[in-house]
Each structure stands twice: as C-alpha cells, then as structure tokens.
N, C-alpha and C positions, 0 to 999 in steps of 0.2 A: 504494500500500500504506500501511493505518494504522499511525503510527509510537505502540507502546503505552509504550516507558518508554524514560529515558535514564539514562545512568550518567554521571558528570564526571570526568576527572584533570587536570591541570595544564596540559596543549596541546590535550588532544584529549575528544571527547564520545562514547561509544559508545551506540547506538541500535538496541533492540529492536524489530521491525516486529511487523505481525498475523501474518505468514507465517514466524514463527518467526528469520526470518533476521538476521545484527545489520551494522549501518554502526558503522564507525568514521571521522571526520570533524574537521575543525577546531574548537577550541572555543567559538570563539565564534560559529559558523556557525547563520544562522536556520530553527532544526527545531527541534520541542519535542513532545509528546507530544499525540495528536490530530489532528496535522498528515498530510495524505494527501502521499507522498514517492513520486515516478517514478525509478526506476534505470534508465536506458537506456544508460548504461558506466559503469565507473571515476571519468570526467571528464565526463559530464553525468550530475547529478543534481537535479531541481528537486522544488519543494514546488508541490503543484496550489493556486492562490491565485482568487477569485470574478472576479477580474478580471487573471487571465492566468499565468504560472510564474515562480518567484520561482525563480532558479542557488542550489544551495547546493554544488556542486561543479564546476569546478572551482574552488578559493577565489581570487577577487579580487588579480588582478594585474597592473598596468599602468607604464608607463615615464614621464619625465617627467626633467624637468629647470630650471633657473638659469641666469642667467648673471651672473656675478659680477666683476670687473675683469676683464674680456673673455675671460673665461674658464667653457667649458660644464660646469655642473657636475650629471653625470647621477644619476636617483634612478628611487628601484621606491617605490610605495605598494601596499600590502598587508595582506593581512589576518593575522595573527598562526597562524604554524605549525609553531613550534620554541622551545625552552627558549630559547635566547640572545635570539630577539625577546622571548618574554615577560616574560624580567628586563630588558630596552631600558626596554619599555612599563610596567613596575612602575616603575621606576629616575625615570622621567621624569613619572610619573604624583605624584611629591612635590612638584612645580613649581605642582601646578593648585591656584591659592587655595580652595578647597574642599575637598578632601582627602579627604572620607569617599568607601567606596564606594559606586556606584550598584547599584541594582538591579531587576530587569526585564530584561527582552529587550535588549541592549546589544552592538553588536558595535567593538571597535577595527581601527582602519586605520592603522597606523605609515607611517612616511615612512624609507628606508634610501638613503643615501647611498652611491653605488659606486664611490667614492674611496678608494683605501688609504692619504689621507693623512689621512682627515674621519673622526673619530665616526661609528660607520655608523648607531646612529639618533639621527632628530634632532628627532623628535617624532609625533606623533599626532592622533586625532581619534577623537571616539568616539558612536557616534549610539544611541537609547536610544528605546526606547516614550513617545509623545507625551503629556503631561498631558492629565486628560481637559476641566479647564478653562482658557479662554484667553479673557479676553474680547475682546483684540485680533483672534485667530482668527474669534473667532464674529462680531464686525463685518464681519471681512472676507467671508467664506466664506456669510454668512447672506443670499446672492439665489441664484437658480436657477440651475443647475451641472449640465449634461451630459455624460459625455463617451465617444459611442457604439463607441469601438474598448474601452472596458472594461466598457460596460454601465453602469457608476455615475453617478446622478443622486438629486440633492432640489432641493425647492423652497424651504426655509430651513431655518436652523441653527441647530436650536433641540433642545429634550431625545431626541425619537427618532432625532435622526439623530445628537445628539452621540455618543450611545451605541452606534449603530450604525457607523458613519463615524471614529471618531475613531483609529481604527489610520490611514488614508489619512495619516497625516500623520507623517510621522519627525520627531524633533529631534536637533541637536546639541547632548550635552548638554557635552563636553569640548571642548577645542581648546587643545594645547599644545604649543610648538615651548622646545628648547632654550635656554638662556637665552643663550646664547654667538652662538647663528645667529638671533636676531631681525632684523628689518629684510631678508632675502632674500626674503621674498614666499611664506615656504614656509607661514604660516595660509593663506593662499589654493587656494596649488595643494590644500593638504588638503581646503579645503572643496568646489575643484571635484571633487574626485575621491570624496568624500562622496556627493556626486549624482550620480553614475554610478555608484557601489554600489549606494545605494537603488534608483534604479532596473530593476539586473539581479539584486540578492541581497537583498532586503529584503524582510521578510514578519509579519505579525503577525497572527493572528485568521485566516488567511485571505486577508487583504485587502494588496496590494502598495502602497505609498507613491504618493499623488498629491501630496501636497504636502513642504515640508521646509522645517522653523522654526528660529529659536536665540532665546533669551531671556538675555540677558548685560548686568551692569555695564558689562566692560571695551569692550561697544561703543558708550556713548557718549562713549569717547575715543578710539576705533580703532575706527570701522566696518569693518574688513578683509572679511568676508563678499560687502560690494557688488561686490568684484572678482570675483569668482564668481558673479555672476548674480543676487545676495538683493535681495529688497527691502524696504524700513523700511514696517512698517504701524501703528506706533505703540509704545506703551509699557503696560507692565501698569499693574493698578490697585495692587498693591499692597497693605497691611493695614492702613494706617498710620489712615484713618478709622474703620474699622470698632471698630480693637483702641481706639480715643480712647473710642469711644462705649461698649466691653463695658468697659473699665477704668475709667471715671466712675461705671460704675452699679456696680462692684463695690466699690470705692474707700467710695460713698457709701452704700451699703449691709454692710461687709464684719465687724458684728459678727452679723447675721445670717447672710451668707456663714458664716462658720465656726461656727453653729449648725446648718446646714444646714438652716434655717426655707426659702430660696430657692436659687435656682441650683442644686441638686444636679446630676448629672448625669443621672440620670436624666428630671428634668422641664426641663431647659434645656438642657440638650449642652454646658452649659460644662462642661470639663477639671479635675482637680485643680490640674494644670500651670500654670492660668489662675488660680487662686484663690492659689498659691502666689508668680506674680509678680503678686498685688496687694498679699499679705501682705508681698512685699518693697518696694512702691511708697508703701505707709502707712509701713513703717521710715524710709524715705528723706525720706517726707511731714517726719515730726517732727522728725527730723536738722538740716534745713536750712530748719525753720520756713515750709512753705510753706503755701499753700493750694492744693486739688485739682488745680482750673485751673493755677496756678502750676506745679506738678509736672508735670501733663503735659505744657505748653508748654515745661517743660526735657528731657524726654525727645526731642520731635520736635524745639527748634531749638538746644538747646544740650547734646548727650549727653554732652560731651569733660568736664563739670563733673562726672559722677557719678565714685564710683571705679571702680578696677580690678572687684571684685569684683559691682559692682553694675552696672556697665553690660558687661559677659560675661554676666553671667545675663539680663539683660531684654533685650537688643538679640539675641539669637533668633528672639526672638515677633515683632520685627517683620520685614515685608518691604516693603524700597522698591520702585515702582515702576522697571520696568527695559524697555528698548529691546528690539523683536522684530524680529526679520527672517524671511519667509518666500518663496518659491520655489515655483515651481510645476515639476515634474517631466514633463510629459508637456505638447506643443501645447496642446491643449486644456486645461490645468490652468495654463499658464503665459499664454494670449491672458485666462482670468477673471483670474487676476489682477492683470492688465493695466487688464481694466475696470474691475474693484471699486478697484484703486488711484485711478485717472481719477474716478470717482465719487463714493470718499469723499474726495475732494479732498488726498491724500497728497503729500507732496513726492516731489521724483524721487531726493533725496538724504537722507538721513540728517540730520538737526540733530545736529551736533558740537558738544561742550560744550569748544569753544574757549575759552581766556580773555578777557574783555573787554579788547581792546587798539584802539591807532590802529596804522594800516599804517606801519612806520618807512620812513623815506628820506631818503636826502641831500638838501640842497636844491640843491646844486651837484656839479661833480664834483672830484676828486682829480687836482689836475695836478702833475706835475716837468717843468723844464725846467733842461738845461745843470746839472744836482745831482752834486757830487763831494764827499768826502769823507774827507776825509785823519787817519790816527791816529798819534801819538805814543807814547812810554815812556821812563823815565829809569831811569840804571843805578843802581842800587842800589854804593853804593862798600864790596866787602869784598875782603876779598886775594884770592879767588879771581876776582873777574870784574877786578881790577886785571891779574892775568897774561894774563886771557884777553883784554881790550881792548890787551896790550903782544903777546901772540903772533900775533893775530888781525886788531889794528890797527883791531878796533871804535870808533868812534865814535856820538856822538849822533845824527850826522844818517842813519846806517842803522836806527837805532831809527825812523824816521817812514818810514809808509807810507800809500800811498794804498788805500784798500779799493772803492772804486767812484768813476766820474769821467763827468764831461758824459750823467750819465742822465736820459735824457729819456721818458717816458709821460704816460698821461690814463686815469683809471677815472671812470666813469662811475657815477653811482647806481645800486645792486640790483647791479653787477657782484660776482664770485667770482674773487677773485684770488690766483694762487700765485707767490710769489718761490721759485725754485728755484735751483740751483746747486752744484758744489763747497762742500767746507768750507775755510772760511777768507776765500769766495766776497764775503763781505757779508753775507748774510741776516738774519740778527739785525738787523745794523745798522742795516739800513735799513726792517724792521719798525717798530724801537724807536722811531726816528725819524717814521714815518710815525703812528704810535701819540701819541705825545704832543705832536706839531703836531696833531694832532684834537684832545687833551685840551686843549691850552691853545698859544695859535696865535701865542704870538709865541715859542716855544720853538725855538733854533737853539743847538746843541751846537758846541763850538771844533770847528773844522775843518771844517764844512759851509760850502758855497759853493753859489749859486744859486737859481733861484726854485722855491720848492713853496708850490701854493695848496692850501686844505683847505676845506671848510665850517663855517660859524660856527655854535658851539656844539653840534655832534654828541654822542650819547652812545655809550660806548664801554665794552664787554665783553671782558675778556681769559679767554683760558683757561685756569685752573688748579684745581690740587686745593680739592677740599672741603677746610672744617675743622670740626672740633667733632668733639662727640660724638652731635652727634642726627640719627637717623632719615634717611634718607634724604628724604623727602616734607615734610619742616621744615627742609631744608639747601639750599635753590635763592633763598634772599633772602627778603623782604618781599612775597610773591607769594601769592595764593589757594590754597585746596586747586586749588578745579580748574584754574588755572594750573598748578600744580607737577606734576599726573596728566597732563596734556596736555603736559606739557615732557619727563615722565619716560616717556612712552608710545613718543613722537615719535621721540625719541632711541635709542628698540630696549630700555629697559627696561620692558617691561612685563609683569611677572610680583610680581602682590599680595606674595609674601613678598620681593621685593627692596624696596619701597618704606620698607621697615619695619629694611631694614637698615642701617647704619652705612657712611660711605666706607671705612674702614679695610677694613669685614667681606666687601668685594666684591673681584674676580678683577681683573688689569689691564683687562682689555676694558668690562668693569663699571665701572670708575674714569672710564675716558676716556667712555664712554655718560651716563655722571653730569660730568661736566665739560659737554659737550657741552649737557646735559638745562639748565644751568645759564646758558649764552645763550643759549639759545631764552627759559628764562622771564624772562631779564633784561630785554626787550621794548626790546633799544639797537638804535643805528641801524649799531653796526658793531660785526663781532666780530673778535678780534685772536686767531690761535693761533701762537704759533712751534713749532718741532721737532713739525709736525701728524704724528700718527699713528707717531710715530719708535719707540714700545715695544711695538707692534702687530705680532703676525704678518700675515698678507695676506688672508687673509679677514674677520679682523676689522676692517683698515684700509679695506680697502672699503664695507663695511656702516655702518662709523660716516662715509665718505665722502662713502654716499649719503644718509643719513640726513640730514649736515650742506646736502647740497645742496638734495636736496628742501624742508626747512625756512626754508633762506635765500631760496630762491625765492619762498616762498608768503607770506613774509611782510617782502620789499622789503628785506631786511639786504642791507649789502655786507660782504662778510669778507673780512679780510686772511689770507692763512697764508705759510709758511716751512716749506719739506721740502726735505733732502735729498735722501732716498729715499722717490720719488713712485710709482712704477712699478707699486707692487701698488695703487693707491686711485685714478688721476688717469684710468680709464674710469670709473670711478663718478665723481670728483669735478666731473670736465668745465669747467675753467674757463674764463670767457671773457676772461680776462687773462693769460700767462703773461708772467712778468720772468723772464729767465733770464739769471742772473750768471755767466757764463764767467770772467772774469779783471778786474783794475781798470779794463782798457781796453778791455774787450771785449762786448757784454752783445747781449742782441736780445727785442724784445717781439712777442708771438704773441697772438693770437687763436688761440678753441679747434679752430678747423677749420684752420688753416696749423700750430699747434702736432702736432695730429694727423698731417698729412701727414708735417710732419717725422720722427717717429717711426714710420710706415709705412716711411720711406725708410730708416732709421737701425738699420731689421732687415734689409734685403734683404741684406744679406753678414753673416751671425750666426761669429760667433767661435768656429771647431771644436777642444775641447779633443784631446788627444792623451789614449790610454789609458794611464793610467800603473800599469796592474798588473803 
C-alpha cells in the first residue's frame, strides 16, 4: 500500500496510506511518502524496496555487551521509542563537534546500559542518506558490480549510475559515546550494530543499502570503525585547491567583482557568500601588508595568525580533506570490495596520524637485590610529648623503622609494573626511590642498603596535574598538534569540545584521562604514577587502566605504578610484575598469571556479611 503523507511528533511519525488507513510508528523509522508499505501484523511491517524489504516494524533491537575489570556489563542498542530515550539522545547529541542538525532521511541507534548502577545511555550513532559525491567512493565502486540475489549491477560509476545507485550506500554521519565511558569499545559495538540495521531497516529511494561509509576527522587518530569490519579506501579531496584557484581570480579581479562586470551568479555560479569572503581576504590582504600569494599561503599553512573574527568567518569555506571508510553489507558487496581494495592497491590498515617518534626502551633492565630501607624521626621537645616520652617511656630508637628489607626483583624492558600493598606498606617509598635512581643514578637516600641497578640515562615521566590556564591540546608539553590529538585520543579523550577545555574545567575522570594523555605525549622511556587511579570510581579506573596498558605496550614504555586499591583496574591493567608489600619483612613478586591464580584462590571462601536489619 502507497504511503501518501506523514505527520511528525516528538517519538512517533503517523502515516496516511492510499487505503485510507493511518500507521502510527517510530520516529525515526525509514517510511516516507511514496514508499509502497506491506502490513502483515502489528510486528512485521516492511517497505517493498527494488532489491528486497527493508523491517520498519518491529523497530530495531538487539543485546550486546563489555566487559570491563572482569566484569559483564550488559546493553540493548536500539532505535529511539520513548520520550526518556529521546532526551538520552538530545542530551548527548551536544558532545558531537559538529553540533548542527542533520537533515534527510537519518535514523539514531542509542546504546542503553542495563545496569542500575550506569547512566542508562551512553551514546549513539546515527546513519543519514549518503552524499551524492565521493570521489573516494567512485574510485572504488567505478568497475563492474553484480550482485544477483538483489538484481543490482553496472558496469562503472560514473553520472547515470551515481544518480541512480547512490541510495545503495548509507553513511555514518554521527558517532558518539559519552565522554565519561570512552575507551570501553562501545564506538565499535555501535558501528557493528549500524550494519545490521542497515541491512534489515534501511531504505531510501526504494533501494536497500549495499554499501556503508563514514567520512571523519577524528578517524585519523582513532580509526575505531576497522573493529567493525570498515575498511580505509582513502581520503576526500577536499576544497582547499579548488577555493586557492576561485579566491586568486576573485582577489585579482575583485573591483570588478563588486561591479558585477564578472562573476555574477548568474553567469559563473559563484555565491554572494564567495564574493563576501574575498571582500574579507582583501581586508586582511592590506592589514598585514601582504601580497595575494602571500595571503593565501597564510590561510592554508598558517591560519592560527588571523584573528578571532577572521578566521571563524573564512575557515567555513574551507574543507580538508578527510579519511573514508567503507563496508560492504551483503557477500557479494563485501568479496568487491575486497577486490577493488586489492587492486587499487589500498592498505589493509588505516595510516594513523601517529606522532613522529622513536620506539622508547630501556636499554637494560631494572634490578634490586638484598634492598632495605630503614626510616627515622626526631621528637620534637615540647611539654607535651616530654610527659608523653616520661608516661610512655618513648625513646629515639622506637622513632626508626624499617619500611621494607632484603627486597629482591628484576623488571625487564617494556614490562608494567605494580607495587601494591597495605598502607604504610612502602609504596611511595620505594617508587620514589626507584624514580630518581632513573633520574640520576648515583642517588641513595640515608637509610637505603643494597644493590639496585637502573639504566643509564633513561627519561622519565611522572604523573601529575596539569597546570596553567591553557586549553587542553597546548597543555601536554612541547609536543605537535598531532602528537597532542593522538595522546588526547589515546587516552579516552576524544571529544573536539574537550580539547579546547581547560584542566580545571574537566570532571575527575577527565583530569586523570588528561594526566595520563600527558605520558603518552611525553614520548619517555618510563612512566612513574603513585596512588594510580586512587580518586577513580571502578569503571573509570578501568578504562583509564586499559587505556594506560594498551599505550604502554605499543609503544615499549615501562611504567612504574603504586595502588593500594587495585581491585577495580588490575583485569584491565594486567601487569607483568606484581611487588606486593605485605609487611617490612615480608613481601612476594608475581608475575601476571601466578599473581592471577592467587587471586582466583583468595575468592574461593568470600567473607558472608550477617544481615544486620
């Protein structure tokens, strides 16, 4: 049945057919007017599509889950069908650096968390009618393409078929997960479950999704996408030549420009828009005494020199090129772009706009042997502690204690290592210690006894607060933009309007994701953090756990840390050193698979509170 009009409200879309009869349906469910619509119940209802039926009933909902310091943490992805999701999905939709709305055919997929301890949402994803140009697209897509369970085939891809064809293809135009749960993997699970929508709910023109793209900044510091099946076919072109060569000729021409002797719009297709940022490019020209060339070679390589005002108005017009990923949805859409990859000679990975660095590493390893450590205090002489040394019978020599004795280990290069313990245990201490016999190697503190060997001349990263007052993305050192993007990405900040914020202006989990962000860019050979993750609830101590491991791995850091309370972070963190300080006299070193057992064994009789209501 032809569906002839719709009406909108806030969750839901009601729909007049040719038979008089009306749906009422999800909002953002893919039916629009013209569309032939089959009711065969309640809970199946599809849109007849040229290559097969597109579900617009029942709406989209599947289960899914994390797991987080050993812990399953279950979720629903879904498509939006209640006022509470829809303010989720508004709420979190001020996250996405972009910010304006989209418009066209666009359906969201929220991600809800079925924990009544979590935020129940924790982000989104949102897929939108494809541009109708791409030239990455059309390289790829432009050889011969069959694929006979849908009927759809050309022979290149070029004007009639873009026109005809270019529904086949969805994009991702959003993707945004809370700022709080970054680093769980949950962009991923959205994107997979993105393409299993499109594939059963997705419908435009008629034609059901064969392929499914993103075009994004933030993926060439986080290609997250490729866990989900995407694959890199290159990068857009961009405007950046084109607008050089229309702003020269209007620049060099623009007293006739605003005669409207040339360019008008109707004989050139240039824009007022266009004629207005040359009129502000000639301001700018004379301001700063340039010449043409000049001017424009400061817009494309040095824009941070214009002001405020002038580079928000002109940095619109342009667009950088930017990183695509595409997918193919069905066998046969996913074996082409297999070849075309193969053929146009594409990497199998993504080029990541890592910072130019060397791989750090120890050149030797970290040994103690027979290491004790004894600490001292002198009494302060006032009448009170004089009664209390005559009641008490205190003396000097109960002031010295010994804080750790005859400790003996070896860390290795690239290892991750946690000193754990009671407080009062050591750990500080022997951080500290360990810490500045790196920085400078003949450092031995009164009361240290024994051999510790270190590597000559190591550099070394401690972890502490930001200071100043600037930006986040100018507060990680002497480092690149794109050092600092790829340290601030890495680290589970990656959300454009946090880059731009202040340490002060960010949440505690935000602080420590920015500490963190701040050894990785420091590019040392060791990172130092005492009391790790100690003001962290447990899902955030995980996240930045894992974050901190996976970073240390891939780029040969050995890191020292110091936790009391490990419990919630140390499945994510996984070290392969444990120091564990029991007492001065007591201690035991683990590896992370005997460490583990122990802790397997250290549950099997769990301590049974009594009810005390």
């Amino acid at each position: 049945m032809r569906v002839e009009s719709v009406q909108f409200g806030d969750t839901w879309k009601a729909y007049r057919l040719a038979n008089g009869k009306r749906l009422k349906l999800q909002r953002f469910c893919c039916l629009g007017p013209g569309d032939e619509v089959v009711v065969r119940s309640s809970d199946e209802i599809v849109v007849k599509c040229v290559n097969g039926e597109a579900r617009i009933a029942k709406p989209y909902r599947a289960s899914d889950h994390v797991i987080v310091a050993g812990r399953r943490i279950s979720l629903t992805v879904k498509e939006i069908e209640n006022a509470d999701e829809m303010r989720g999905y508004e709420q979190l939709a001020q996250f996405h650096y972009r910010g304006k709305q989209l418009h066209g055919r666009r359906v969201p997929l929220v991600i809800v968390a079925d924990d009544p301890l979590l935020p129940r949402m924790l982000g989104y994803i949102e897929l939108a009618t494809a541009f109708l140009m791409n030239r990455r697209r059309a390289e790829l897509l432009g050889a011969p393409f069959s694929d006979r369970s849908s009927g759809i085939s050309w022979e290149t891809w070029q004007k009639e078929t873009v026109r005809k064809y270019t529904n086949l293809v969805v994009r991702i135009a959003r993707t945004v997960v809370s700022p709080e749960f970054r680093g769980l993997g949950l962009a991923a699970v959205l994107v997979k479950h993105a393409a299993r929508f499109a594939r059963s709910h997705w419908s435009v023109g008629r034609l059901k999704p064969l392929f499914m793209e993103i075009t994004a900044d933030m993926l060439r510091y986080v290609p997250f996408v490729e866990r989900a099946g995407m694959r890199y076919i290159g990068e857009t072109e961009g405007n950046l030549d084109r607008l050089n060569k229309d702003m020269n000729y209007v620049l060099a021409n623009l007293r006739r420009v605003r005669g409207g002797e040339i360019l008008n719009e109707t004989t050139a297709g240039i824009v007022d828009l266009q004629v207005s940022y040359a009129t502000t490019l000639a301001r700018i020209q004379r301001r700063h005494k340039l010449t043409r060339q000049a001017l424009l070679d400061l817009l494309l390589k040095s824009p941070h020199r214009l002001s405020d005002d002038d580079w928000t108005m002109l940095h619109r017009v342009y667009r950088l090129p930017k990183p695509t990923f595409l997918m193919g949805l069905t066998p046969a859409a996913r074996g082409f772009v297999d070849r075309r990859l193969r053929a146009l000679g594409l990497p199998e990975k993504a080029p990541v706009a890592r910072p130019p660095s060397r791989k750090p590493r120890l050149g030797s390893p970290i040994s103690a042997k027979k290491c004790s450590f004894d600490v001292s205090a002198t009494v302060s002489r006032t009448p009170f502690t004089r009664k209390v040394q005559q009641a008490f019978g205190v003396d000097k020599d109960m002031l010295q204690a010994t804080l750790f004795s005859d400790l003996s280990f070896k860390i290795d290069p690239g290892c991750l290592v946690l000193i754990c313990g009671p407080s009062g245990a050591g750990k500080t201490t022997l951080l500290s210690i360990l810490r500045h016999r790196l920085e400078e190697s003949s450092y031995s503190p009164d009361g240290f006894r024994g051999r510790l060997t270190t590597p000559r001349e190591p550099s070394v990263s401690v972890l502490a607060p930001l200071s100043g007052t600037r930006p986040l993305v100018n507060s990680l050192g002497g480092v690149s933009f794109e050092q600092a993007l790829f340290a601030l990405n890495v680290s589970g900040l990656a959300e454009a309007h946090l880059y731009v914020k202040r340490f002060a202006e960010l949440s505690n989990g935000q602080r420590y994701r920015a500490m963190i962000a701040r050894l990785i860019a420091s590019d040392a050979d060791v990172w130092v953090a005492d009391e790790f993750c100690a003001n962290l609830d447990s899902i955030t101590a995980a996240i930045v756990a894992r974050n901190l491991r996976r970073c240390a791995k891939s780029l040969g850091v050995t890191a020292l840390l110091a936790a009391a309370n490990w419990g919630a972070f140390i499945d994510e963190l996984q070290p392969d050193v444990v120091i564990h300080l029991r007492a001065p006299w007591d201690y035991r070193v683990f590896d992370w698979k005997n460490f583990r057992e122990c802790l397997a064994e250290s549950m099997l009789a769990p301590v049974v509170m009594a009810d005390r209501r």
